[in-house]
N, C-alpha and C positions, 0 to 999 in steps of 0.2 A: 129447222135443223141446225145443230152446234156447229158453229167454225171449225176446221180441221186444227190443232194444235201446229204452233210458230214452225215445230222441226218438220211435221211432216209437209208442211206448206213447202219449206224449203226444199225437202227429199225431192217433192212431188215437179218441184221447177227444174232440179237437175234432172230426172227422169226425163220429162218432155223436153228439154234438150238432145240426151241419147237417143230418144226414139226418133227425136229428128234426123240422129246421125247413122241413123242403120244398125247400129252396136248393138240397142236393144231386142233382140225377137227370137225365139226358140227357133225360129229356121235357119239361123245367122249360123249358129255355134255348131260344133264340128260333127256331133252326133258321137255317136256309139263306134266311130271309129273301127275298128275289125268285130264289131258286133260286143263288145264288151263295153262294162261303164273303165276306161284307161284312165285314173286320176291321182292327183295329189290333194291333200291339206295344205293351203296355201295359210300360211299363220303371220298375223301383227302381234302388235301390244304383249302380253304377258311371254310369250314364246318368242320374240327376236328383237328382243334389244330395245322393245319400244320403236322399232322402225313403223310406224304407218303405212295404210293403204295408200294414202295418196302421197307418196314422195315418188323421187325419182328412185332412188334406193329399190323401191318394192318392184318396179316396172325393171330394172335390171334383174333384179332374183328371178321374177315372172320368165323372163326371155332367156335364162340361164335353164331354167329347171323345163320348161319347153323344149329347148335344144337337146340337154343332154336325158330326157325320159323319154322325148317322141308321147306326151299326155295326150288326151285331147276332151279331159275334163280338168275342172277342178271343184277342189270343196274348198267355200271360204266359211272357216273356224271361227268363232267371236262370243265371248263372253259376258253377260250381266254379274251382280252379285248381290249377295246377301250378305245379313249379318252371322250366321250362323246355322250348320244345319238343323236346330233346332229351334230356326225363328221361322213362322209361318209370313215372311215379309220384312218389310219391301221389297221387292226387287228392281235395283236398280244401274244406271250407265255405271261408269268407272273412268270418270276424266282422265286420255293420256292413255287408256288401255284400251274400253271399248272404242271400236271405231265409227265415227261419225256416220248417220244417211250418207250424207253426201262423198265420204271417203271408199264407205263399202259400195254406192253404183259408181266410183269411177274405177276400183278398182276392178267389179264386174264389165265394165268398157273395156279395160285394155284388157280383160281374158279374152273379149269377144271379139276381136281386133288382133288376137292372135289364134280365131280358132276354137277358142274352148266354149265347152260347154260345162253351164255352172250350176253347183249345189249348194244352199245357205245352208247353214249347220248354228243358228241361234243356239247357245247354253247358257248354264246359269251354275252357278260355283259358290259356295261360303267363300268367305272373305273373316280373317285367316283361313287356308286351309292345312295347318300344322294338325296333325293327327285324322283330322277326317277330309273325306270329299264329295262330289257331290250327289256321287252312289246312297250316299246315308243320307240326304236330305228329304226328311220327315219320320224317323227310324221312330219317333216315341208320340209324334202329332195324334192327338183327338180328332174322332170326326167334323169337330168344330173347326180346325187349328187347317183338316186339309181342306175347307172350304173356303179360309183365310188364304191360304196360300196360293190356290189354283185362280183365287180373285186377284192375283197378285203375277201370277204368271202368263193366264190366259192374255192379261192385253198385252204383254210383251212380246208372246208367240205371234199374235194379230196385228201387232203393229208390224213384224216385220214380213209376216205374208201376205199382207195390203203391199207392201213397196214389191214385195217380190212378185204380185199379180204387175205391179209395173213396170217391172225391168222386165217380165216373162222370163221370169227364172226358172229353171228346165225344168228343179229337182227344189223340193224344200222339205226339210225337216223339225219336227215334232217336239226333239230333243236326243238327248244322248245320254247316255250311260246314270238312268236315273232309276235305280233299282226300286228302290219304295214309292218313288213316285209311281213307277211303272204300276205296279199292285192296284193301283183306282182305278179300276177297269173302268167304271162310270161316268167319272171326271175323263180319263184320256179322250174315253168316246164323245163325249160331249165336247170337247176341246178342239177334236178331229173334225166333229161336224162343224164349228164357228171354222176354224182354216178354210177347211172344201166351200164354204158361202163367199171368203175373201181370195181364194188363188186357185188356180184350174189346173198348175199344173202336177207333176207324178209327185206323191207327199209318202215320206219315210219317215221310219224313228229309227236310232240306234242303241241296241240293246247291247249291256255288258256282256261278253263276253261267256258263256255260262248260262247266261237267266233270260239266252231268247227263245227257252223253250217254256218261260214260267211267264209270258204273257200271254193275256186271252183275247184280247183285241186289235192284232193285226190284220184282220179283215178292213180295220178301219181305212188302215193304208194302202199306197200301190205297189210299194215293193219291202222288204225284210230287212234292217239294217242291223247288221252286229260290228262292234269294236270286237277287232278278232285278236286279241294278245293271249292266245289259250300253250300251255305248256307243251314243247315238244321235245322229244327224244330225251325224260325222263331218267330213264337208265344212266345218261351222261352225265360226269361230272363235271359242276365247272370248270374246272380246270383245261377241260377238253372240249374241240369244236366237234360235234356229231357230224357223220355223214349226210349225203342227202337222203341216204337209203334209210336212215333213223329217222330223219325227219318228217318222211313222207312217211312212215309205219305208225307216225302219230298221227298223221290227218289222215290216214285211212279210216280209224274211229270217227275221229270229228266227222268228218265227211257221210259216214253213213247215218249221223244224227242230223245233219242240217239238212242231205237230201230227204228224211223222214216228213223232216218240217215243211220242206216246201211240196212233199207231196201231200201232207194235211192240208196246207193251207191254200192251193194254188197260186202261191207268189214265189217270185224270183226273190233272191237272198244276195245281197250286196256285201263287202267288208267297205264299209265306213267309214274303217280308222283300221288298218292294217300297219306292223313296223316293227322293226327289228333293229337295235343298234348296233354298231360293230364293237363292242364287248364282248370278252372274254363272260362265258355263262349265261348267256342271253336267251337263250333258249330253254330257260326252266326258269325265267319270268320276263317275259318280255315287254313288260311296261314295268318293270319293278326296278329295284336298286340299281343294279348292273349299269343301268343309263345318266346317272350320277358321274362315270368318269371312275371309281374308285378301283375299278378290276383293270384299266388300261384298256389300250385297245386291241381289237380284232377283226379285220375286214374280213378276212375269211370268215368267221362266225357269222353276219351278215348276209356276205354272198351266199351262203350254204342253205339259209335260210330263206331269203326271198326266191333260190332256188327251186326247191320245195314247195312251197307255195305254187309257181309255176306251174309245175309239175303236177300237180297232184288236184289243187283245189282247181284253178283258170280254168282249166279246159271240163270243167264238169257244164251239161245243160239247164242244170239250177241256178250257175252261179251267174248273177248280172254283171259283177265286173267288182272292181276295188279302189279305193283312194289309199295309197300310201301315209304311213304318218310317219313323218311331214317334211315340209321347205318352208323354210321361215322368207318373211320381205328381209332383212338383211342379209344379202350376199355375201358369200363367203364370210360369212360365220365361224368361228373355230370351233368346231362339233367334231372332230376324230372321234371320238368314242361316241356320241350319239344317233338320232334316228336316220338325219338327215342322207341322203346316197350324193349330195352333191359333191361331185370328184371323186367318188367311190367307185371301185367297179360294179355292185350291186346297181348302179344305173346303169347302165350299160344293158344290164340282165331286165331289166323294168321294158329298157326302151326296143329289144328284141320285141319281147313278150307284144308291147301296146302295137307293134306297128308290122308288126306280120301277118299279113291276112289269114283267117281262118279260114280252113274247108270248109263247104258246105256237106254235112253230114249225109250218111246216106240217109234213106227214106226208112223212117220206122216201120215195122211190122203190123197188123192190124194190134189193135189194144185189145186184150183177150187177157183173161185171168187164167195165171199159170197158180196156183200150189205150192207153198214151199213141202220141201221132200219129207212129209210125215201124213198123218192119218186124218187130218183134221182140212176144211173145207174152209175157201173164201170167206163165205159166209159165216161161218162160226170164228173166224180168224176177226172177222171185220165185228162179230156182234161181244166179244169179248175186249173189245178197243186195242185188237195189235197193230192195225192196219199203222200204226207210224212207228213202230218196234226197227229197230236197225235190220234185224233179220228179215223183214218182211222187204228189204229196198228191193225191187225189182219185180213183186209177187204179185199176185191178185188187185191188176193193176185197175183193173174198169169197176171191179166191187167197193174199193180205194180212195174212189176219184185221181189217180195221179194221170188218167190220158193223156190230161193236155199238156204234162211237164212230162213227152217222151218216154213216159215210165213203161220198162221190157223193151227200150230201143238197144 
């Protein structure tokens, strides 16, 4: 059998130190907290300032963004890169950016020493990314070109679900917001199965925003992940901060499309990567321009908005929970106008939400297929493929399969 490679030898000696020290073990970390995933994107390298995991710097942001959210997850963010997304390869570290084995399990020690319970979120980015990103990585590859690539990514993926089988990291993820790649239903599945051989525990992907209803293989996974930045209260112009009674009239829609999904697919649906900056206009692109700084700022557009969110999406029985985007390792940051809630009042509204126990619901009704109000029968509803139609949320719940996700509670 081949020697393990110099870094992982190393990873692998920091790990069994942690695990001597109790810091490492999915029973350590805080759980689901009021029954929800409560979290942040805990971000280094390209996102703050080059602060690292392992300084002191990050270990103070850690204990700030703690304090003032009441978390009791996090996601740690971290990037490989390429040359372009029309190279099928290499993919590789980024001295100074990616961060080290040994930087990302120490800074998984101190979440776990404070409590948290952690999600790795491995990505991978062209390098420039001036004009594209990494949604478009593979937009024009040959079948040849995706078999290059995926021989290029899969050990990246496996490299760091071997460490995360060692730290027993809660939560690992697949990838994120990788539109063309997503489309290899093949490859993903085959990629799904090498993870499940190296880590045991619950594995997600994050789908863009939009296109998580244009995969066919999350069966693969254990729970539904979308980067949730989808347009709300339309009608407004930027100029103006919408109500919440706007904002929530837009994920009412959304809402009856994700609870469709996870009644197709019996998985719970996470947000990933949820956030909203305090700009003026935020809200009819919430990962786009506006977070540049150039519109000024808005806390209210902000509050209004992770308002909303609370309101409307949180307390659905589909939804597992969400990681905010984001809190950088460098504290206090000068971010007014962007994602971060640090000193905002939108944290304030975060840390209500994570740390108020939820009811326990009452008891569902038997699961019995109701009829939506017209002529036509379960069965012809389910053999014409509505059964995940918006209109069908709540109907013909046991013809459906949605029982076990409380569907007609």
């Amino acid at each position: 059998m081949a020697a393990a490679p110099p870094l992982l030898r190393r990873a692998a000696a920091v790990v069994a130190v942690l695990v001597g020290s109790g810091l490492m073990s999915r029973t350590h970390a805080g759980g689901y907290g009021n029954g929800k995933i409560n979290g942040l994107n805990f971000l280094n390298g390209q996102w703050s300032g080059q602060a690292k995991y392992d300084t002191p710097a990050a270990i103070t942001s850690l204990d700030a963004m703690t304090n003032q959210t009441g978390a009791s997850w996090v996601a740690l963010t971290f990037c490989w890169y390429q040359h372009s997304v029309d190279a099928p390869g290499p993919i590789t570290a980024l001295d100074g950016t990616s961060p080290t084995d040994a930087a990302l399990l120490e800074i998984t020690a101190n979440a776990r020493a404070r409590g948290l319970s952690v999600l790795w979120r491995p990505c991978v980015d062209p390098r420039p990314m001036k004009d594209t990103w990494r949604g478009d990585i593979g937009r024009y590859f040959s079948e040849r070109e995706w078999s290059t690539w995926f021989d290029a990514y899969t050990p990246f993926i496996e490299h760091y679900a071997i460490l995360a089988e060692q730290a027993h990291i809660e939560q690992f993820s697949v990838g994120m917001e990788l539109i063309q790649v997503s489309r290899q239903e093949s490859h993903m599945r085959a990629l799904c199965e090498k993870v499940r051989g190296r880590y045991t525990g619950s594995l997600t992907y994050a789908a863009n925003h939009g296109n998580e209803h244009n995969v066919e293989w999350w069966d693969a996974v254990d729970v539904i992940g979308i980067d949730a930045y989808y347009t709300l209260a339309p009608d407004v112009p930027a100029s103006a901060t919408p109500t919440v009674a706007q904002a929530k009239a837009s994920w009412q829609t959304i809402v009856g499309g994700l609870a469709a999904l996870a009644n197709k697919t019996g998985k719970k649906i996470a947000f990933d990567e949820v956030g909203y900056c305090s700009a003026p206009g935020n809200h009819l692109s919430p990962a786009g321009d506006g977070c540049q700084g150039t519109a000024g700022v808005s806390l209210p557009e902000q509050s209004v908005l992770v308002q909303a969110l609370l309101e409307e999406v949180y307390p659905q029985p589909w939804f597992a929970g969400m990681f905010w985007w984001a809190w950088t390792t460098a504290p206090q940051q000068d971010d007014s106008f962007g994602f971060t809630v640090d000193g905002k009042p939108a944290a304030a509204l975060l840390k209500k939400a994570f740390t108020t126990p939820v009811p326990d619901p009452p008891p569902p009704p038997p699961c019995v297929d109701v009829a939506p109000s017209n002529s036509y029968s379960c069965a012809q509803q389910k053999s014409w493929g509505k059964c995940t139609e918006p209109f069908m949320q709540g109907y013909c719940c046991r013809t459906c399969w949605a029982c076990a996700l409380g569907c007609g509670a």
